[in-house]
N, C-alpha and C positions, 0 to 999 in steps of 0.2 A: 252236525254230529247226529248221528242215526239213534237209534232208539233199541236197547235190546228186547230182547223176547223173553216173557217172564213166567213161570209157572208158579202155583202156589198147592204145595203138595201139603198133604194134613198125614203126619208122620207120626209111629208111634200109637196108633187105633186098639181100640178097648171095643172088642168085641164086634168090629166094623164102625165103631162111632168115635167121635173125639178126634181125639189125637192132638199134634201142634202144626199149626199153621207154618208153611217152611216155606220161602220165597227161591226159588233156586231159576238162576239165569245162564242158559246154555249158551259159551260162545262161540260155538266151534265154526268153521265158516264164514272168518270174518279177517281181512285185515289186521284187526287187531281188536280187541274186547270190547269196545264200542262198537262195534258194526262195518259193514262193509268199504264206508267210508275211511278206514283205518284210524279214527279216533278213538282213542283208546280212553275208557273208564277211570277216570279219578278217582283214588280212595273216597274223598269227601263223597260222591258219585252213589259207589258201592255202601256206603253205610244212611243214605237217603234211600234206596230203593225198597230196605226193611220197614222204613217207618214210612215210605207209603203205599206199602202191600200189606201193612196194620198187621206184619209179623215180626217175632224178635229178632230173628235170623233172617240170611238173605247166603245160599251158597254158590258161588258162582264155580261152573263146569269147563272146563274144555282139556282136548285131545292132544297130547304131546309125546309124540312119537308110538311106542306102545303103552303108555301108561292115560291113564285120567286124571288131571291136576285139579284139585279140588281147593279153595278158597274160601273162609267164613266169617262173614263181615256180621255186628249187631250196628245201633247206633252208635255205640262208644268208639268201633274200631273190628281191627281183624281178630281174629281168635286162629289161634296155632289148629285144633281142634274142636270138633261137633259133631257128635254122638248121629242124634235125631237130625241134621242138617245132611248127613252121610247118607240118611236113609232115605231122605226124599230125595236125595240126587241118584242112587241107587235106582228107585222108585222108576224115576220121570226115566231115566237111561234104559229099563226095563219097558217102560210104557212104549217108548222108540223100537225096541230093538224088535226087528222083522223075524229072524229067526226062530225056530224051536225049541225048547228045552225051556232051561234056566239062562237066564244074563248072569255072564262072569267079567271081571272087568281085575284088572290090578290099578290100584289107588293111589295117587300123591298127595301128600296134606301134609303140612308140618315136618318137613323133611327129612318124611318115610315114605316109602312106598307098602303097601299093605293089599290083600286082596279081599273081596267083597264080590256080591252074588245074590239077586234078587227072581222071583218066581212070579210069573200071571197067573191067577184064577178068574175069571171074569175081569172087572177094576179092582179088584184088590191085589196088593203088590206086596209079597211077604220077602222083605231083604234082610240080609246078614254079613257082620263083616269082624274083621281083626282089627280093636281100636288099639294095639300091643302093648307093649308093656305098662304094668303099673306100678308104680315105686310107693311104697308103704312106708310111713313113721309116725314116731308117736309125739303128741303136740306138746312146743315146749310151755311152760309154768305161762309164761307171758300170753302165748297164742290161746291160750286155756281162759285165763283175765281178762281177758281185751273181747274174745270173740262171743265164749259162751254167755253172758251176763247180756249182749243184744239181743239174742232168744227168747227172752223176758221165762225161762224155767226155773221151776225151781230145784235147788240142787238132787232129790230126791229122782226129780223127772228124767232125769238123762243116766242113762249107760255105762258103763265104765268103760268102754271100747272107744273112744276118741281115738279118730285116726288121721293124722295128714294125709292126702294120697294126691296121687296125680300120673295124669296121664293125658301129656301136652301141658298142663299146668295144675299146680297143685289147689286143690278144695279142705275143706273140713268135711267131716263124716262122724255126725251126731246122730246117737242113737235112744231113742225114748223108747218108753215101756211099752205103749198102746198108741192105737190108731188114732184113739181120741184127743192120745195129748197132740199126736201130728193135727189132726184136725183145727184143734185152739190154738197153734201158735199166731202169734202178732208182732213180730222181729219189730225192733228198731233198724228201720233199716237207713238211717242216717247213720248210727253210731256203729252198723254192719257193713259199713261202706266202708268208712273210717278204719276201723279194725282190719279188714281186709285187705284196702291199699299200702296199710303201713307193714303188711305179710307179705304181700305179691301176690295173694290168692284170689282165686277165681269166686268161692265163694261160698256156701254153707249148703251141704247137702243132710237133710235131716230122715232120719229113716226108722219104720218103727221094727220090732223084731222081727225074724221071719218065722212060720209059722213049720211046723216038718214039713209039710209041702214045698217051703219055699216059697209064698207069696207073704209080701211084704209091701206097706205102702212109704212114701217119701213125697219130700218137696224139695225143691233148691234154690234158695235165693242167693242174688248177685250181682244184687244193684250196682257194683264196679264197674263191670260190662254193659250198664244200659238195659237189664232185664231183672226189674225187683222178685219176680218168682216166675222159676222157667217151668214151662207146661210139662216137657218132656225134656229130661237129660240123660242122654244115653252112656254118656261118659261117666258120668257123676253114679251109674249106676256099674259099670265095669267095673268101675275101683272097689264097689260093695262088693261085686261077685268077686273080686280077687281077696278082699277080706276074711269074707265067710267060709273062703274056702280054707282058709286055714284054720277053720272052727269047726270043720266039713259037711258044711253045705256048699253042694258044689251047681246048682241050679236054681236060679229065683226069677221071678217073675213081680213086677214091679208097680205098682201103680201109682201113677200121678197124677197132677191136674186137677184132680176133683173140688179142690178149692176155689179153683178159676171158673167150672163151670165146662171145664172138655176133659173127659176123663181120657186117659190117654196109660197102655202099660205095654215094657219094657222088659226083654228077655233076656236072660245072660246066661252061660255055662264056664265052669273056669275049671281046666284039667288039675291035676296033682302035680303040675310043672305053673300051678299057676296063669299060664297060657285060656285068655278070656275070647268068646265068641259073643258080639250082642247081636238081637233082635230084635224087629218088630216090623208091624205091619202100616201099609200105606193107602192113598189113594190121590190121583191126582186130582183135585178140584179143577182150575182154572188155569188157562194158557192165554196171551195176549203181550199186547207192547207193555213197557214199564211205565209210569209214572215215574218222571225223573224231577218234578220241579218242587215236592217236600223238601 
């Protein structure tokens, strides 16, 4: 069984710096997704390559017909959707492509097709794409009981704006006053697991207000999925831009990570149809065969 070729894009960049470590393995050119020898990649497979490319994600690429099927594996398993996993595959596609202009590509993931479109300046790699639709509700009494008390807040600290949202899978969408109180949080993230699986959701995106500007910072945890605080979620930040806009704020700018230690920020636009574009920028680090035997 062959060995795929692995890149590790840092997606999501604050300023040229940071960003999140994204594993993305291109398979185009092959028999089948293992490699030329026609052995094809096992899921068990695809969720080992993450954890030994020391990233949350792992997005796996390839070419089907006129479209780019995209694929997004953490340790736990596949994910329908990935915000920042879109954009390093965007990214590395971009880094590829011989010709002029901008890389335009039409997308498959989660059983939409969607378009996306990334730009060269030197290594840095500015992409953007349609993560579509967001479906917005409001959390029932239970999902309120069970989730927000993991947070360890206190009830003053949070927002009156709870919002279900999703897009590919639904998250929570907590909003605190200030940056500080995002800074101090210390989630239980056992009993944020727990709450979460017995929802179906993805998992706690917490975000503090945005400013007239429109910048605003967040974090997301989702220990479900095998990632207890994601560096960069670009998804988790759509569903805010779809939010706000119906507060009207229709442009925000996002930052995350800084907990972890890689700062990383995230761009959104959401028309008055609701209709959200995100953003942000890339850089590829490292190309090479994969580590397959974590």
């Amino acid at each position: 069984m062959s060995t795929p070729n692995v890149a590790v894009v840092r997606a999501c960049l604050r300023a040229g710096a940071g960003g999140s470590p994204t594993a993305v393995v291109l398979e185009d050119g092959a028999a089948g997704p293992g490699g030329p020898d026609g052995a094809p990649l096992g899921d068990d497979e695809r969720r080992r390559i993450a954890v030994a490319q020391s990233t949350s994600h792992t997005v796996y690429v390839r070419h089907v017909g006129d479209a780019t099927e995209l694929r997004f594996f953490t340790a736990e398993g596949e994910l329908p959707a990935c915000g920042h996993g879109t954009i390093a595959a965007l990214a590395l596609l971009a880094a590829r492509h011989g010709g002029v202009g901008p890389y335009r590509a039409t997308l498959r993931a989660g059983g939409r097709e969607f378009a996306g479109r990334a730009e060269r300046a030197g290594g840095l790699i500015t992409a953007a794409f349609d993560p579509g639709p967001v479906d917005l509700r409001e959390p029932t009494e239970e999902e309120r009981a069970l989730v927000l008390p993991t947070l360890g807040l206190a009830p003053d600290e949070v927002g009156p704006d709870v919002r279900i949202a999703g897009v590919g899978r639904e998250r929570v969408l907590v909003p605190v006053r200030t940056r500080a109180a995002l800074a101090a949080l210390r989630p239980d993230l056992d009993r944020l697991r727990a709450a979460c699986d017995r929802f179906g959701l993805l998992g706690v995106y917490v975000h503090s207000e945005p400013s007239p500007e429109g910048a605003l910072g967040a974090r997301m945890f989702a220990p479900s999925i095998g990632v207890p605080e994601d560096l960069a979620n670009a998804n988790s930040t759509a569903c805010l831009a779809a939010h706000l806009a119906g507060r009207g704020t229709h442009r925000i700018a996002v930052d995350m990570g800084d907990a972890l230690g890689s700062p990383a920020t995230i761009t959104a636009a959401a028309g008055p149809d609701l209709h959200v574009e995100l953003g942000g920028s890339a850089v590829v680090v490292t190309e090479g065969p994969a580590d397959r035997s974590a």
